[in-house]
N, C-alpha and C positions, 0 to 999 in steps of 0.2 A: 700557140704558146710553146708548142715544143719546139721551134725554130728560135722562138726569143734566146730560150736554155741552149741552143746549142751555139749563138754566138754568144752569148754571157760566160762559155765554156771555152770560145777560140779566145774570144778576151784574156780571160784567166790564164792560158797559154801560153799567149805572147808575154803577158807581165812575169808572168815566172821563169820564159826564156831571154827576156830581157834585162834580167836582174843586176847582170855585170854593166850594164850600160848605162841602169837607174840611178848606181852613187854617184853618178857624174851631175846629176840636174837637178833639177825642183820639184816638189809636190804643190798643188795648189787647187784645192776642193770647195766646194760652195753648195748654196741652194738658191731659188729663184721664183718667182710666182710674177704672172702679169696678164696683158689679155691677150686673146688669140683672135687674129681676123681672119676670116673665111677669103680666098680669093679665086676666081674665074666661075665654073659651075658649083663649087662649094659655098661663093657667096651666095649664088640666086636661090641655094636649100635655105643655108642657116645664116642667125647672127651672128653678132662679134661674140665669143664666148670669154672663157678662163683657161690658164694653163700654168703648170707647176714643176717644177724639174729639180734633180739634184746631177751631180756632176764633176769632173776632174781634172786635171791637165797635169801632165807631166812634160813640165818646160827640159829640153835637151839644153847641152850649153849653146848657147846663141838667142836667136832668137824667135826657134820654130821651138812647138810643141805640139805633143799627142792627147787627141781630148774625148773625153766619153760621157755621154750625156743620156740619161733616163729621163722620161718626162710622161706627164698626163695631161689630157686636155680634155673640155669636153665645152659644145656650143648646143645652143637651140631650134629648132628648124622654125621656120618663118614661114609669114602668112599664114597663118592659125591653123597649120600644122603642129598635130600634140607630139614632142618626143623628140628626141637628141642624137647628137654625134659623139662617140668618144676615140679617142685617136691618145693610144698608151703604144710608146716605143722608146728607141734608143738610137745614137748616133754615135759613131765614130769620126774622127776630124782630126785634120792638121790645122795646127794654128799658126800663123806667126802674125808677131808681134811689128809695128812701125817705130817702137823705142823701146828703149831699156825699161828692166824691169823697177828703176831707180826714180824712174819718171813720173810725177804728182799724179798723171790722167796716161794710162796708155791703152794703144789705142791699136784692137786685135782683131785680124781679117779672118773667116773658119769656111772650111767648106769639108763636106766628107756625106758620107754612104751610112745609112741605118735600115733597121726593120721596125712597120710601124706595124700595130695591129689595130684596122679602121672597125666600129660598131655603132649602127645604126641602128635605132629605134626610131619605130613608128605608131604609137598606138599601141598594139599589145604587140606588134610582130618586131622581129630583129633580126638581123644578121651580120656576120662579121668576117673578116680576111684580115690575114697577115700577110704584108706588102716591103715592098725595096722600095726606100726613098732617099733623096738625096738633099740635100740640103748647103746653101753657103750665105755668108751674113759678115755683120760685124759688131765691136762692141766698145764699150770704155769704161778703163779700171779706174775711179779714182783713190786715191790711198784718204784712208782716214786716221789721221792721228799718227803716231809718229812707230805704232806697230806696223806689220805688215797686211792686215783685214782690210780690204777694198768693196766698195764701192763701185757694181759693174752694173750696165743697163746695156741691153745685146738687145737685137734685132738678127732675124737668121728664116730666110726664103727659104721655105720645104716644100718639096712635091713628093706624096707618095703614088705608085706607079698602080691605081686602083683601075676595078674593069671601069669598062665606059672611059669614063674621063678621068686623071691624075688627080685627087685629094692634094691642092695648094691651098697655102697659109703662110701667114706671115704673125708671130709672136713676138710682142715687144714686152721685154721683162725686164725686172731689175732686182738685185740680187746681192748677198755676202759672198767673197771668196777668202778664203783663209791659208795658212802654208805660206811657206817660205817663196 
């Protein structure tokens, strides 16, 4: 956890160093909830679980932006296996966009670098690590109404870089974004 706080701390850095560069662009924040599927050795533990995230982007003018993402998840291990995964992190990511932001449904490519923290339960036993993963996907805003509140469903491949084998998954969610 003390790793989480010290990038939530570079985070915080960069935005307060970047400040003169911020009146130039956008703000645009959300939240999201969907399920999470296990993929390669992570499926053959668990099921398809749940996962939940809030999140950011600050659009540059153009049409790349900088994006930061906090999320939880947690699935079930299989074959009557008692006891769970939980996989709580954050991501950093560039995004850009394939159209304007003017665009009924637009339609956003992300890839970038986070720290995950994996927790396993078994029964009464657990263990945990905090890992580098990386992650890239894509998604679709559509606009609701004639404000600026969209309508985004994102899908985004993750590996985090656990012993043994890499913790992959794939989360399809869908979600509010708000901001300009």
């Amino acid at each position: 956890m003390k790793r989480l706080g010290l990038v939530l701390l570079a985070v915080a850095l960069c935005v307060v160093a970047a400040r003169p560069v911020m009146a130039q662009g956008t703000l645009r924040y959300g939240v999201s909830a969907g399920v999470l599927m296990p993929m390669g050795d992570y499926n053959k533990a668990d099921k398809m679980g749940f996962v939940g995230g809030a999140g950011a982007t600050y659009w540059l003018p153009g049409n790349v932006g900088i994006r930061g993402d906090l999320s939880y998840s947690q699935s079930s291990h299989d074959g009557g296996i008692a006891g769970h995964t939980k996989i709580m992190g954050g991501m950093a990511s560039v995004v850009y966009a394939l159209n304007p932001a003017s665009a009924p449904a637009r339609i956003m490519l992300t890839g970038g670098l986070g720290l995950y923290n994996v927790k396993v339960n078994v029964g009464t036993t657990s263990a945990s690590s905090s890992k580098i993963g990386f992650g890239g996907g894509a998604a679709v805003a559509f606009k609701l109404g004639t404000g600026s509140t969209r309508l985004v469903v994102a899908t985004r491949y993750t590996s985090i870089s656990t012993t043994g084998s890499s913790t992959t998954f794939l989360p399809i969610t869908v979600g509010l974004s708000f901001g300009k």
